[in-house]
One Martini backbone bead per residue (centre of mass of N, CA, C, O) as a GRO file, in nm:
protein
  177
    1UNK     BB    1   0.099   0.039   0.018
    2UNK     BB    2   0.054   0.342  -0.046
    3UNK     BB    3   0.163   0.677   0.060
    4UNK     BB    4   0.098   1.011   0.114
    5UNK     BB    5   0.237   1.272   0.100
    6UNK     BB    6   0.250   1.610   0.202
    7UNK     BB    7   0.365   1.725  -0.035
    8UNK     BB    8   0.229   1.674  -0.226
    9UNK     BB    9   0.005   1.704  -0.467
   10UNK     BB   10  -0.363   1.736  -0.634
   11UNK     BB   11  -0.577   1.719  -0.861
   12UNK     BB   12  -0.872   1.895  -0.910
   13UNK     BB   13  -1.207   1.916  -1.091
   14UNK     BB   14  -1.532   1.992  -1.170
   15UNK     BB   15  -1.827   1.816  -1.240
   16UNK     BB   16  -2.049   1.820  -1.439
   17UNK     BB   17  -2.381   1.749  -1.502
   18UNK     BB   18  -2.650   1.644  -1.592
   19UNK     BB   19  -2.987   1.644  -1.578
   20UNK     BB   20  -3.165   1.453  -1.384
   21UNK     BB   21  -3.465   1.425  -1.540
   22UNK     BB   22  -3.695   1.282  -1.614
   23UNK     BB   23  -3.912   1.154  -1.865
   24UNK     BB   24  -4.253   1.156  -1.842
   25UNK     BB   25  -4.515   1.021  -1.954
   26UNK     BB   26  -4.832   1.086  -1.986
   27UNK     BB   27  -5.113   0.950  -1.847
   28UNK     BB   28  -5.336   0.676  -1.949
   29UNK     BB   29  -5.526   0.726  -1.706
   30UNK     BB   30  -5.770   0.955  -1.573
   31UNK     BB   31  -5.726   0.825  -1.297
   32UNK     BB   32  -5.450   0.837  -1.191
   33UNK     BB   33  -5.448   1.103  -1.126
   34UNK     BB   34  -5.672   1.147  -0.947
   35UNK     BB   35  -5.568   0.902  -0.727
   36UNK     BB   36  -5.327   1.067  -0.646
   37UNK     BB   37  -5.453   1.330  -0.557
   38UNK     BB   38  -5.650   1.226  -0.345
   39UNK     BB   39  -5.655   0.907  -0.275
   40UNK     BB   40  -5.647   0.642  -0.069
   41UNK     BB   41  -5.787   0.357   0.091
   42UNK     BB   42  -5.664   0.205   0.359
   43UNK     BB   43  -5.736  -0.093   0.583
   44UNK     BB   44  -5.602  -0.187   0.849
   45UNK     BB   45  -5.571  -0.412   1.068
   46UNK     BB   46  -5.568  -0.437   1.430
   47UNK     BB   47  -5.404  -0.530   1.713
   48UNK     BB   48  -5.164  -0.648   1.970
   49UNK     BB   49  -4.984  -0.808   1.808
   50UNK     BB   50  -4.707  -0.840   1.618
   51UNK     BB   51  -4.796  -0.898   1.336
   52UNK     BB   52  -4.983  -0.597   1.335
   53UNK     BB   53  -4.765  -0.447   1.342
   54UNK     BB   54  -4.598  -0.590   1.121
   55UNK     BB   55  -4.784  -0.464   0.890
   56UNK     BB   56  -4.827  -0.154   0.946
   57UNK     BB   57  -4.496  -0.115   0.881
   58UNK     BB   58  -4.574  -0.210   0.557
   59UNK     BB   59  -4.807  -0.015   0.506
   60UNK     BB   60  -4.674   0.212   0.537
   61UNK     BB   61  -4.359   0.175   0.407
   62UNK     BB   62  -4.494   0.023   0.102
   63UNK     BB   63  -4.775   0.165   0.031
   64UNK     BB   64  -4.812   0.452   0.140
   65UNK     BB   65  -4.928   0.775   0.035
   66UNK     BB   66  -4.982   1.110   0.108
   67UNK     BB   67  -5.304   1.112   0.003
   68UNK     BB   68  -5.370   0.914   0.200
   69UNK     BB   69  -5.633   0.706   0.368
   70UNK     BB   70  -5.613   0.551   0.701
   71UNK     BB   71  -5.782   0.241   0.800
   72UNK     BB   72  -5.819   0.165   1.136
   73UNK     BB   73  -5.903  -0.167   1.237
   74UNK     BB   74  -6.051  -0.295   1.577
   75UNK     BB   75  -6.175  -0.573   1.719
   76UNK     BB   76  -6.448  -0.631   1.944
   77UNK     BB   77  -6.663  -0.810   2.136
   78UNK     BB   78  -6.722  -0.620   2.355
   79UNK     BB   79  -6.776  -0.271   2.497
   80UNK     BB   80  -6.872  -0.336   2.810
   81UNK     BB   81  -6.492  -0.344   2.866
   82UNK     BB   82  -6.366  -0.060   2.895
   83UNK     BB   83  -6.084  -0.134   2.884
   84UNK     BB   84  -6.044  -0.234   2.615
   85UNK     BB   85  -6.134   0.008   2.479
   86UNK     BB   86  -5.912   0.171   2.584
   87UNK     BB   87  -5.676   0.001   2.495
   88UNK     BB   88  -5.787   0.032   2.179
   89UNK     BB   89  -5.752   0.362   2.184
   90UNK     BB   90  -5.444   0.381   2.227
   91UNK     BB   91  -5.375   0.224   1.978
   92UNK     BB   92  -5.481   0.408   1.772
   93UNK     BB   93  -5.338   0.664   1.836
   94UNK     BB   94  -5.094   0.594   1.816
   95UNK     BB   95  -5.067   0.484   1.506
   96UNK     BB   96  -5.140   0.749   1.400
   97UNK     BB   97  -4.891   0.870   1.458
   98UNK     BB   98  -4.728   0.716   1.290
   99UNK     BB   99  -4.830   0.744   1.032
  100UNK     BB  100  -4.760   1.058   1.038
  101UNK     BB  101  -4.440   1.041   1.089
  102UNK     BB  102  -4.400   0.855   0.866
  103UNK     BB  103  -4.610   0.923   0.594
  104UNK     BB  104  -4.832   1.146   0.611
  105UNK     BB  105  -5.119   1.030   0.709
  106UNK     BB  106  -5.403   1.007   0.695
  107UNK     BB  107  -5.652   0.868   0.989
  108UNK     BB  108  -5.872   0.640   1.078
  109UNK     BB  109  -6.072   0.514   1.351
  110UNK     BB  110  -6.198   0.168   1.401
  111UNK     BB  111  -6.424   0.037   1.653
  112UNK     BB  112  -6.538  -0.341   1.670
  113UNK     BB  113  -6.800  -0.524   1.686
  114UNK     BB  114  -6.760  -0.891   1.684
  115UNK     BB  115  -6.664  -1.051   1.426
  116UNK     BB  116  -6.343  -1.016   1.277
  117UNK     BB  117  -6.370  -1.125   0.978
  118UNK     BB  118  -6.658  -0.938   0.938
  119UNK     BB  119  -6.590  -0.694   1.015
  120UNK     BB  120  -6.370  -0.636   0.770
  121UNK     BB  121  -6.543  -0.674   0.531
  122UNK     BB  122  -6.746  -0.460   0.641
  123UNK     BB  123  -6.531  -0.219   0.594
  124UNK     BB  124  -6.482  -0.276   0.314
  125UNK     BB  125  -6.786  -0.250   0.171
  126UNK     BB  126  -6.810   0.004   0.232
  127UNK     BB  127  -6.513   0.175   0.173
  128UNK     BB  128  -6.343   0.059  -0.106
  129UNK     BB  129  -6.059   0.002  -0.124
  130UNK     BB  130  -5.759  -0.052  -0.249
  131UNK     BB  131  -5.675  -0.198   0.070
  132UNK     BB  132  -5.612  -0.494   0.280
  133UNK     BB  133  -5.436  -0.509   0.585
  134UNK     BB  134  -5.275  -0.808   0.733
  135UNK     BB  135  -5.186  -1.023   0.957
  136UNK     BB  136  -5.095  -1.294   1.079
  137UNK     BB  137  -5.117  -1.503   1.366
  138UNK     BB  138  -4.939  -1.785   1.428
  139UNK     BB  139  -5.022  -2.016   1.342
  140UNK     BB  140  -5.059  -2.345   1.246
  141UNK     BB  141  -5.182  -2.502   0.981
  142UNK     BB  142  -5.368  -2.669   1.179
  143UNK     BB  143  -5.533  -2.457   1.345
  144UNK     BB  144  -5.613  -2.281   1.090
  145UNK     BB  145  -5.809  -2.541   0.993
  146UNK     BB  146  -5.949  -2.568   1.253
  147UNK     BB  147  -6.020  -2.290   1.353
  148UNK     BB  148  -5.934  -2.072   1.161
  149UNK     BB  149  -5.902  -1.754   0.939
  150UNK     BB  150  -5.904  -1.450   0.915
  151UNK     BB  151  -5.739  -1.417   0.645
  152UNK     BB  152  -5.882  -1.656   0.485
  153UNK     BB  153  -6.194  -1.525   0.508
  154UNK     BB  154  -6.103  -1.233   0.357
  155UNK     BB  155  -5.962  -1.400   0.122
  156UNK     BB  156  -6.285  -1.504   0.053
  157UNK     BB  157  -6.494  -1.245   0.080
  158UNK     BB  158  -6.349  -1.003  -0.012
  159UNK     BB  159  -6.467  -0.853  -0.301
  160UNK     BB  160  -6.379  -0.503  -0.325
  161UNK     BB  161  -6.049  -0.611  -0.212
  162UNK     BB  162  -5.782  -0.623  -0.167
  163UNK     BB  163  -5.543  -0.889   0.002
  164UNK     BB  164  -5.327  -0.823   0.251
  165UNK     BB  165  -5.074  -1.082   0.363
  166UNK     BB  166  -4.812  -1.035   0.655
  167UNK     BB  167  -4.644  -1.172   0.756
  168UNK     BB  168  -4.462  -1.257   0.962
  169UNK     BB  169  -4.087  -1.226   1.135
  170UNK     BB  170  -4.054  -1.535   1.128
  171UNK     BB  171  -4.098  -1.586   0.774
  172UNK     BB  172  -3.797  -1.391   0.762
  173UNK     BB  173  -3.746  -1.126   0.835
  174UNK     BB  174  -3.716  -0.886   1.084
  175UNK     BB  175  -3.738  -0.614   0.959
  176UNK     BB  176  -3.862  -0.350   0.826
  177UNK     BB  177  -3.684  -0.094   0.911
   0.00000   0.00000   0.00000
């Protein structure tokens, strides 16, 4: 390895760039402009559990845009447990404002009584989104098939919209962010 002399000197220009501004053609569907322009309907569904988390941080991180707005959706069984309310209403408000400050996007969050499978599907027809996001629950195969999976329910029945579903962390990836 050559070492610097203190006494050397160096030369060197600076190089002009062009102008690196790609050319975008005009879309060719009026719609495109238009739903970019508004943004789009997402609603995540979310619970207490970590897969619903990196869910979470995969739909703010990977697919949500500037004009859209995060529906956050979290079903519980019933209203009359107020702690449960308040505990689910804690974790809607954390989550909105992580979303407002990854993502920069409007949230709007709604707590959902009944089943979990059937409540996530109607908030898909009422809100008619561009994607429905949740995460895996972490069954194993067999338990998946023996109770059902809310995300598989989602996935045969929500005929509205696109149905992401997100591996758990265990399934890959370590973190999203």
């Amino acid at each position: 390895m050559e070492t610097l002399k203190e006494e050397e000197e160096y030369s060197w220009r600076e190089v002009s760039l062009p102008a690196m501004i790609p050319v975008v053609p005009p879309p060719e569907l009026d719609r495109e402009t238009g739903e970019r322009r508004r943004g789009r309907d997402i609603i995540i569904a979310v619970d207490h559990g970590p897969n619903s988390k990196h869910a979470f941080d995969w739909a703010i991180t990977h697919l949500c845009r500037l004009a859209d707005t995060v529906h956050l959706v979290h079903v519980i069984s019933s209203f009359k447990n107020q702690l449960v309310y308040e505990t689910s209403q804690e974790l809607m408000e954390k989550l909105a404002v992580e979303a407002f400050q990854v993502a920069m996007v409007k949230t709007k969050a709604r707590i959902v009584e009944g089943d979990t499978a059937k409540a996530i599907c109607k908030e898909a027809e009422r809100l008619k989104p561009a994607a429905v996001v949740m995460g895996t629950r972490g069954k194993s195969l067999i338990q998946s098939v023996l109770q059902g999976s809310v995300s598989e329910y989602c996935f045969h029945n929500c005929k509205t919209a696109p149905i992401i579903i997100v591996p758990g962390k265990g399934a890959g990836e370590e973190s999203v962010l």
